[in-house]
C-alpha positions in Angstrom: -8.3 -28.8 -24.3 -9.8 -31.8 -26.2 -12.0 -30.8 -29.3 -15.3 -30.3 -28.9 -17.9 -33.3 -30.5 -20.1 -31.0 -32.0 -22.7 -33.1 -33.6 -23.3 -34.4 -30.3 -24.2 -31.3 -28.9 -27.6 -29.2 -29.4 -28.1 -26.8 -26.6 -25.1 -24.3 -25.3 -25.7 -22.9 -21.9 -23.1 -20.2 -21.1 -22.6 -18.0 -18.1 -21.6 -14.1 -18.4 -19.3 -12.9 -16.1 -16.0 -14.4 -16.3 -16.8 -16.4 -19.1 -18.0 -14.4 -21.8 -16.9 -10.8 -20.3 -14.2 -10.1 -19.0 -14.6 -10.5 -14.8 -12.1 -7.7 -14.7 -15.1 -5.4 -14.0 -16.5 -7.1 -11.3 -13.4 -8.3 -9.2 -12.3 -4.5 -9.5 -16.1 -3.3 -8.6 -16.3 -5.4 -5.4 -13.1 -5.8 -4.3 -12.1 -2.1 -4.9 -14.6 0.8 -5.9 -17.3 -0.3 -3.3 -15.6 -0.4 -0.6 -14.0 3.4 -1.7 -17.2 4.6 -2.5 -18.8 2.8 0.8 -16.5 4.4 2.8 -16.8 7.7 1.7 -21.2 7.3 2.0 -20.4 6.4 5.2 -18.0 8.2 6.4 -15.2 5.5 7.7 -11.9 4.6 6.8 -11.7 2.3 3.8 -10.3 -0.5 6.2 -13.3 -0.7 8.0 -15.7 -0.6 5.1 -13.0 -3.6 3.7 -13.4 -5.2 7.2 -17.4 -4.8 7.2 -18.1 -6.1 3.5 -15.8 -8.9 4.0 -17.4 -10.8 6.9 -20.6 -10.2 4.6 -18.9 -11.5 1.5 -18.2 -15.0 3.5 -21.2 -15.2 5.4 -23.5 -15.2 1.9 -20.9 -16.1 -1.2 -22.4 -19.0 -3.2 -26.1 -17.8 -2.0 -28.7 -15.5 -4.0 -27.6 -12.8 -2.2 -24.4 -13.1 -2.6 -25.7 -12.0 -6.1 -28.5 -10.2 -5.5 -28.5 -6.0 -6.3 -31.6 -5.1 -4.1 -29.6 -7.3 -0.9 -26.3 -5.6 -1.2 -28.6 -2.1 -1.9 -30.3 -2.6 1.6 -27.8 -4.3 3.6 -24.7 -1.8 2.8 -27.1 1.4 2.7 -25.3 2.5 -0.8 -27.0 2.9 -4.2 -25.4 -0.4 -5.3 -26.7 0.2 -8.9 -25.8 3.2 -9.4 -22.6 2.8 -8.1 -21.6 -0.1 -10.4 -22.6 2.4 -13.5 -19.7 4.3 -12.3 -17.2 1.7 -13.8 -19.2 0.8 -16.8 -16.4 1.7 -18.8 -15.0 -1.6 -17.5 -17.3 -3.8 -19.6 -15.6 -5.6 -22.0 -16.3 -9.1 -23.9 -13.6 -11.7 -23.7 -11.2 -12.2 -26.8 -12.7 -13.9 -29.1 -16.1 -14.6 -27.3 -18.5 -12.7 -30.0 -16.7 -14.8 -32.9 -17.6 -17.8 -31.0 -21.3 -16.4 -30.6 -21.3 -15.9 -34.1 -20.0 -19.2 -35.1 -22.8 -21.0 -32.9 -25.5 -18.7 -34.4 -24.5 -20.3 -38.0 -24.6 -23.7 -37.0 -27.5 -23.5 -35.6 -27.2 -24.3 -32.1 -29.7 -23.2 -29.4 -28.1 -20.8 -27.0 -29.2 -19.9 -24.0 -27.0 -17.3 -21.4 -27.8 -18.5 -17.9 -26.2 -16.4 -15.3 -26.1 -15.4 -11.6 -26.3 -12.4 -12.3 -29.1 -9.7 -10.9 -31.8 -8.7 -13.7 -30.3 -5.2 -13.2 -27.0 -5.8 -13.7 -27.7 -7.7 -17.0 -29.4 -5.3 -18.0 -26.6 -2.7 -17.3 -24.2 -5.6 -19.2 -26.2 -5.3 -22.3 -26.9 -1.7 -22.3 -22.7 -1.8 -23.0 -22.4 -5.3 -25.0 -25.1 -6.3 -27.8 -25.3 -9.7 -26.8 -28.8 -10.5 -26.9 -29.4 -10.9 -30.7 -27.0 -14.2 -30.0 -29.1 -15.8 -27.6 -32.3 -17.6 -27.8 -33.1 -16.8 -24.4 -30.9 -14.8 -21.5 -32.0 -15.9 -17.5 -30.7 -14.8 -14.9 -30.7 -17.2 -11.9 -33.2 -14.7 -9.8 -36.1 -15.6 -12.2 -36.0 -19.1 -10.2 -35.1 -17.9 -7.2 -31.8 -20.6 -6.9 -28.0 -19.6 -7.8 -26.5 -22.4 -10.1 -24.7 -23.8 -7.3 -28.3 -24.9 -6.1 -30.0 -28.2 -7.9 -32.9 -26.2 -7.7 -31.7 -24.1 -10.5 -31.0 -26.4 -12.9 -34.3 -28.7 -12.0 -36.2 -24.9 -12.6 -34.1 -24.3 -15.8 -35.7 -27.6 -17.1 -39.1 -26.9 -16.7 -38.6 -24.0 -18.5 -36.8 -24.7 -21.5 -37.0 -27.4 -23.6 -33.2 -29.3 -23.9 -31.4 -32.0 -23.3 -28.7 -32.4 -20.6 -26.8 -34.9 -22.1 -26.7 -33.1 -25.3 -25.5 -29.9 -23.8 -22.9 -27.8 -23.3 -22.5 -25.5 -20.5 -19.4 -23.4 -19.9 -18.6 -21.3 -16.7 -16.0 -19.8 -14.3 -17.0 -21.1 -11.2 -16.0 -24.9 -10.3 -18.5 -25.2 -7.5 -21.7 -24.3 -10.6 -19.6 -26.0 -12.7 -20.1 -29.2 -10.4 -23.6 -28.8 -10.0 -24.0 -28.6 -13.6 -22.5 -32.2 -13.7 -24.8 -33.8 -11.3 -27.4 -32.2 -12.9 -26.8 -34.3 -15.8 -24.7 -32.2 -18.5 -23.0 -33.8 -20.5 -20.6 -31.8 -21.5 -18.7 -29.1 -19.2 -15.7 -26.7 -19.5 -14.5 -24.3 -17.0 -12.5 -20.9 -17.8 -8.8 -20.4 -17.4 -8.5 -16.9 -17.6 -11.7 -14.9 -16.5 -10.1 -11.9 -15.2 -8.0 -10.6 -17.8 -6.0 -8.6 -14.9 -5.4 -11.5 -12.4 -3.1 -15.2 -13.5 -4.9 -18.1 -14.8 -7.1 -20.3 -12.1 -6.5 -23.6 -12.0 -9.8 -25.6 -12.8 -9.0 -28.7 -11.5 -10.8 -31.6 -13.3 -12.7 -29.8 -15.7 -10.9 -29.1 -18.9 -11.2 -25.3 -19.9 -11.4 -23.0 -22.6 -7.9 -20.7 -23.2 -9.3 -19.7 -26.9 -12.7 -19.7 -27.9 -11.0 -19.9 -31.6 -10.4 -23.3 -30.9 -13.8 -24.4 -29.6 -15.5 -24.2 -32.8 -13.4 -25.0 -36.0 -16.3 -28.4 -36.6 -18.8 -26.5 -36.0 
């Protein structure tokens, strides 16, 4: 990973899940205690539930909905919520990610958490992990009605806060955001190699990514 030009940077945008907590929680939420608990709500055999959720997964991933609480709520017929409580335990920052925080607080950076995640599951995020005191503003993605994969998000995300692309940073686990982000205008991109402390490293193609966040920030 190339060092960072810090001076050149004012603004860091940086999504949640994956990239600064561990996506450990969620892969294991989605991919394993929904579909147990759906299946025992609704009385079938874990395969089916597995078989159901699935062709729903592909139909809406990269969509709102895909993130979207109150969808999954009405369209599985589970307490979706509630159910994701059950794991909280799970929560957990990346290594290293509050040092980083810390360090970009000192120097004085504006940082702003933009995320596709649900207003209730950030919530739920913070209730376990103080990470609002680092931020100068947290939105999630349902505030403008567009995931980050959209253009719509990022045109909505300038109008409402006052930076500039070039002069940004923006870091994230998904290639397809990450590549929106880079139409958009920002300047300055890195993806994640390891966001599920559980699963191998991802390949991130031609973005350059972050292994230690100890090594993003010795300048700044």
């Amino acid at each position: 990973m190339a060092a960072l030009d810090w001076p050149e940077i004012d603004t860091v945008l940086l999504d949640m899940d994956g990239t600064l907590l561990d996506l450990h929680y969620d892969n294991h939420f989605w991919l394993e205690h929904l579909p147990q608990r759906y299946a025992q709500l609704r009385g079938v055999s874990v395969e089916q539930a597995l078989g159901a959720m699935a062709a729903l997964f592909d139909e809406h991933a990269g969509t709102l909905n895909w993130y979207c609480l109150d969808f999954w709520t009405t369209t599985l017929g589970v307490p979706v919520l509630e159910l994701k409580r059950e794991t909280a335990e799970r929560i957990r920052l990346r290594p290293g990610a509050l040092e980083f925080l810390h360090a970009l607080k000192a120097a004085g950076k504006q940082v702003v958490m933009i995320t596709n995640a649900h207003p209730d599951t950030l919530a739920l995020k913070l209730e376990r992990i103080a990470l609002a005191p680092w931020f100068d503003r947290l939105i999630s993605s349902h505030q403008y009605g567009f995931p980050k994969e959209h253009p719509g998000f990022w045109q909505a995300l300038a109008a409402d806060v006052a930076f500039t692309p070039a002069r940004s940073l923006f870091i994230d686990d998904t290639l397809p955001i990450l590549r929106s982000a880079r139409t958009f205008g920002i300047g300055h991109l890195l993806a994640v190699r390891s966001p599920d402390s559980a699963k191998p490293d991802k390949q991130t193609e031609e973005f350059e990514a972050v292994i230690d966040y100890a090594a993003l920030h010795p300048r700044l």
